[in-house]
N, C-alpha and C positions, 0 to 999 in steps of 0.2 A: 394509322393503319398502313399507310401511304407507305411510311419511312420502315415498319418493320416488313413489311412483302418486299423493299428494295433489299434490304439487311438478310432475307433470308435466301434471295436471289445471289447477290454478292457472295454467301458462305455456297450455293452451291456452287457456283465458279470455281470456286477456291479449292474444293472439294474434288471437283470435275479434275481442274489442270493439276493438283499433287498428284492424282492418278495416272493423268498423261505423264506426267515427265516420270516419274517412278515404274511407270511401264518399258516408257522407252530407255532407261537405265536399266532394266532388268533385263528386257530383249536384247539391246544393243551392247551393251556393256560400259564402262567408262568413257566420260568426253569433257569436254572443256563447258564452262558454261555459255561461252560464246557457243560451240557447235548447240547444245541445248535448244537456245533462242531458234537458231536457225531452222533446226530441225521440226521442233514443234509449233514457230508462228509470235511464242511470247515473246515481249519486248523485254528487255535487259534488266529492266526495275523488278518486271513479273519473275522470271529465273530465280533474279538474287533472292525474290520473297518466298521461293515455291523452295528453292532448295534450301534456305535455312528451317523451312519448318520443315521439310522432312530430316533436314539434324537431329533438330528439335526429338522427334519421335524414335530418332536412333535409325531411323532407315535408308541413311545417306551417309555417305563419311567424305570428308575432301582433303586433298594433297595440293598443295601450291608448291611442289616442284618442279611441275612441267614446264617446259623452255618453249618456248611461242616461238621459237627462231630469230626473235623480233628482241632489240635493244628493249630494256625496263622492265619491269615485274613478269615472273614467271606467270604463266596461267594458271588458274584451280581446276583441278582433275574432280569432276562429279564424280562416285564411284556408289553403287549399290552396298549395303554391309553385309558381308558374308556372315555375318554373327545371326544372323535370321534364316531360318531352315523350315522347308518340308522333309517330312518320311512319305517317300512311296514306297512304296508293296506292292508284289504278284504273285497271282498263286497258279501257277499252272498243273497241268496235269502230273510230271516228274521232278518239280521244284516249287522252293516257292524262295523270294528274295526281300530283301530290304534297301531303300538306296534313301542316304542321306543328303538333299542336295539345298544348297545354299540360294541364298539372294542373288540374282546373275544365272543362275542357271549352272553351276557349277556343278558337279554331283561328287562328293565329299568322300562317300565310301559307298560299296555295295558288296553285299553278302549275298550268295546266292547256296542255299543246301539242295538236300534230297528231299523229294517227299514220295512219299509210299502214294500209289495208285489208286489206293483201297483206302486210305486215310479219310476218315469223318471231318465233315466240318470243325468239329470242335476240337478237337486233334487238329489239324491243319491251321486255326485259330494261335491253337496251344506253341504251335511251331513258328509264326510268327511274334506272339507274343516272348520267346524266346530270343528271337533276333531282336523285337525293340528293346531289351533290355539291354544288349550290348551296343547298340548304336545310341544308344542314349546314352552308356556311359563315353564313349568314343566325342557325344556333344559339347560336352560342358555346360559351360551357363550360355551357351546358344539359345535364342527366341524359338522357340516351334510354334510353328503358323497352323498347323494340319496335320492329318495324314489321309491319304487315298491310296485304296487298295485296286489294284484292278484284277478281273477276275472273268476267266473265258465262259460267259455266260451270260444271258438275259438280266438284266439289272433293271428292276422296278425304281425308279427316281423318287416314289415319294415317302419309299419306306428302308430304301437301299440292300431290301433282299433278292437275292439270285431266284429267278423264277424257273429257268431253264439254264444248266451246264450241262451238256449232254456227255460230254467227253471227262468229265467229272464225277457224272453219275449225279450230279445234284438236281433235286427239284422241288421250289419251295420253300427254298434254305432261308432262314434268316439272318442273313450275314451279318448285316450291320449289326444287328441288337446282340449275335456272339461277339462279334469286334468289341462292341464297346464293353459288354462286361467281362471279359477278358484281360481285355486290352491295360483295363482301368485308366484312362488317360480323359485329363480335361479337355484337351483340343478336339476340334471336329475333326470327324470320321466319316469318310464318304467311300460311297463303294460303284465304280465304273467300270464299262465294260474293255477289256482288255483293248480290241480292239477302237474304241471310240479313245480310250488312252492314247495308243499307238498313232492312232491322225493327227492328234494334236501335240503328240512331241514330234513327229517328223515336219508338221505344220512349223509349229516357234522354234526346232532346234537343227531339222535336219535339211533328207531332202527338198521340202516345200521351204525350206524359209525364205520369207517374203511374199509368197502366193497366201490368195486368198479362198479360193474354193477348190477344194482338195478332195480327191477319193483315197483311200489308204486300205490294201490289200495282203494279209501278211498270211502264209502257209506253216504249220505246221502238224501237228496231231489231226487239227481240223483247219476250215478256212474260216478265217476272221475280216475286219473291215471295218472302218467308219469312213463319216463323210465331215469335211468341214464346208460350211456353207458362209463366206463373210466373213471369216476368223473364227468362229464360232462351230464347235461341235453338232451335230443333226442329231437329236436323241429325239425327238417324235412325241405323242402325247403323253404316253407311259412309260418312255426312255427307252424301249428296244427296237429303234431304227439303225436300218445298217447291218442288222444279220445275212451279211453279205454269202455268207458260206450257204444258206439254204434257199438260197435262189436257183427256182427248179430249174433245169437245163437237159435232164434227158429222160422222157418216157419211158417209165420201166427200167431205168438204173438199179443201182446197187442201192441198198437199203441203208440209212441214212443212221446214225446213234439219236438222232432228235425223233424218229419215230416215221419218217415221211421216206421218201423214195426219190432218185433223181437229183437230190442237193449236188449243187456245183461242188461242194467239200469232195462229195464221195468220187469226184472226176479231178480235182483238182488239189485234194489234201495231201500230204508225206506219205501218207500209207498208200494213194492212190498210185503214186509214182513210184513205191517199193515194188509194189506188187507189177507193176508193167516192166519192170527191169528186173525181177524175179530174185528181189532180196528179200529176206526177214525184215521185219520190224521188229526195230531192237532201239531200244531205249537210248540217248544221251550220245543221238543223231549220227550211231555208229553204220549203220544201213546208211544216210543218204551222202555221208562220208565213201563207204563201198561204192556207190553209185560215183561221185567224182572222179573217183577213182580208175573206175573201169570204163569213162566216158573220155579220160585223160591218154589210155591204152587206145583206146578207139575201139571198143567193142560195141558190136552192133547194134546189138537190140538194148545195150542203155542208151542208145544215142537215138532210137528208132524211137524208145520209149522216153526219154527229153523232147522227140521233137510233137508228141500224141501229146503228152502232157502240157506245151508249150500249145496247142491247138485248143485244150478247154480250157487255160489261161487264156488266151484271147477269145474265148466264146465269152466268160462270164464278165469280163472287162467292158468288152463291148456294150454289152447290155448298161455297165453302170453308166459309160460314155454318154449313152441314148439316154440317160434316166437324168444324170446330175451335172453333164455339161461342165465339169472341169475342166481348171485350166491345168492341172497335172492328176497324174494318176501315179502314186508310189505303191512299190513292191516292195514286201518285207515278211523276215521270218527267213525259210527254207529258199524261198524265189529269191533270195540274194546270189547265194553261190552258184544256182544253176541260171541263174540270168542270160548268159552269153550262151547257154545252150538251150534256149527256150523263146528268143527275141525273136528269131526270125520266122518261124511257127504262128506266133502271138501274133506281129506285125499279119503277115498274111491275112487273120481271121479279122482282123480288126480293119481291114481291107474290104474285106467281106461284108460285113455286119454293121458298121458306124452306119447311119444315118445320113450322117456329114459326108457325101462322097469327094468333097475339095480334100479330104488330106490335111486339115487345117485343125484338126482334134487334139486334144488333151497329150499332151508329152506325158510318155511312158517312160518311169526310170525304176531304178532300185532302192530300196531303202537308204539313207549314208548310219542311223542310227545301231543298226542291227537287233541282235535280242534286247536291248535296253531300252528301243522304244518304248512300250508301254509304262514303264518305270521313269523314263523323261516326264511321257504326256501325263500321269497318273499327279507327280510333280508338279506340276502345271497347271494342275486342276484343284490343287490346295493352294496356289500361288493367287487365285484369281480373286479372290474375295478382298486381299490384300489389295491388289491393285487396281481393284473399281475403286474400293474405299479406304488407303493408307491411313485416315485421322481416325476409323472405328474399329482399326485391326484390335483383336487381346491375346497376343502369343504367352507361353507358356515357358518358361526356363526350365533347359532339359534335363538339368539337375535337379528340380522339384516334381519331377513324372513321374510315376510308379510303374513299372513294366510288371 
């Protein structure tokens, strides 16, 4: 009994470190297996073992023509195999997209269409299941790991239907159970909330890489947001933590599309800032386009209306500051391109409001991902299961999927 508890201790090791080093190949990209050793702690023997079995499983591939600088044998280049792919998806209110991305974080192609505003789930379904059938043929005989859809609304984690999109009009939806027969596809199907996506690709790919407890803020139609807490996404008991956009902020506000009153959204969303600079809302970001525009001219009241707008961005920040204690806070979506005309507003309030009066709070930056964020983290989140457990992955050849 002795010898098999040792024996099954031993495979989890083994199981544990193909994780680690396949992690840190996917995150960091290609290295020598010297740097490997170094980086993760195993000894030389362990490397050589841990990388030939993930050969072994095809999710490693190695070049020995890298030059060491050094007299004698070239070194072998570890390298992730791009031939193993996720599909992300999103469906937002004016589009919905597909992005194929590889081992490494690569992201392979991406399609982005139109989608009609009034569009049903299963229609919107129907429009994705349209794009997998072109990214599928674009795969070849690539490994599909996943797909994850991310989608601007409440996501119940243990059945993966939309419980609330309010800017969708959805409520209740079934997503995942149209996904998958739809979809008709063997691999799993997971459905996350747009913005809990978008923390987690700015987390592993963007502005946060390398931080560990992350707030992530992204404006557009509505306000979104997720938290990463430890590398790890904050999704709560039922999965909808982090609906950052309807965190009340003003008594007797503007009436909210979630049904409530006050939401930070309705102070802080695109339309909120169209309407303070006195543009239409107009579809495929032509209004906050007008708005740079006329902030560029130097006209007053977009700049008066940048700087009010920049005042409940730092109101609703603040409060996350005081809530989740990051060590960065990213801006994304719309708060990319008005950044620089909204920092010093924000900073102000956050002056105001932090808790922390030292000045020692949470670095506030902008996104680097842009609208691909959630399309990253959505990536990311089919990538995960692979990399606790490389020896029990069952990818799916994207030639044999049915769109």
């Amino acid at each position: 009994m002795a010898t098999g508890s040792a024996g099954a201790r031993s495979e989890q090791i083994r199981q544990r470190n193909l994780g680690i080093v396949l992690r840190h190949l996917h995150c960091s990209g290609p290295v020598t297996r010297s740097d490997l050793g170094a980086t993760t702690g195993l000894t030389r023997s362990a490397v050589k073992t841990i990388v030939g079995d993930l050969a072994r499983l095809g999710l490693v591939t190695e070049n020995s023509s890298v030059s060491s600088g050094s007299p004698g044998r070239p070194s072998t280049l570890v390298a992730p195999n791009a031939l193993h792919v996720t599909l992300a998806m999103e469906i937002l209110v004016d589009t919905v997209a597909i992005a194929v991305v590889s081992l490494g974080g690569t992201i392979r192609s991406v399609v982005r269409v139109e989608r009609r505003a009034d569009a049903s789930p299963v229609d919107t379904v129907d429009q994705l299941a349209q794009l997998l059938g072109s990214a599928l043929d674009d795969c070849g005989d690539a490994a599909v790991h996943g797909i994850t859809v991310a989608v601007p609304g409440s996501v119940r984690r243990s059945d993966n239907a939309v419980v609330l999109a309010p800017n969708l009009g959805w409520r209740e939806v079934p997503l995942g159970e149209i996904l998958r027969a739809h979809l008709n596809t063997p691999v799993p199907v997971t459905v996350v909330n747009d913005g809990d996506a978008g923390a987690l690709g700015e987390t592993r790919r963007g502005a946060a890489k390398g931080v560990n407890d992350v707030v992530y803020v992204y404006a557009e139609v509505g306000v979104g947001g997720g938290v990463v807490v430890d590398g790890q996404p904050l999704r709560g008991a039922r999965g909808f933590a982090a609906e950052v956009g309807h965190i009340p902020v003003r008594t007797g506000g503007r009436t909210c599309k979630c049904g409530s009153t006050g939401c930070w959204e309705t102070e802080a969303g695109e339309v909120a800032l169209l309407k303070r600079a006195g543009r239409r809302n107009t579809r495929r970001r032509a209004g906050l386009d007008a708005v740079m525009s006329a902030a560029a001219e130097g006209d007053q009241r977009t700049l008066d209306a940048l700087d009010e707008h920049g005042i409940w961005i730092g109101v609703g920040v603040a409060a996350l500051i005081n809530i989740f204690d990051p060590q960065r806070v990213v801006l994304g979506g719309a708060l990319v391109p008005i950044y620089a005309h909204i920092e010093r507003a924000m900073q102000r309030e956050l002056e105001r409001r932090v808790f922390d009066s030292s000045g020692n709070w949470a670095e506030v930056v902008p996104a680097k991902l842009g609208a691909e964020a959630p399309l990253v983290g959505a990536a990311e989140w089919s990538w995960d299961a692979l990399l606790t457990n490389p020896a029990e992955s069952s990818p799916v050849a994207a030639n044999s999927m049915v769109a």
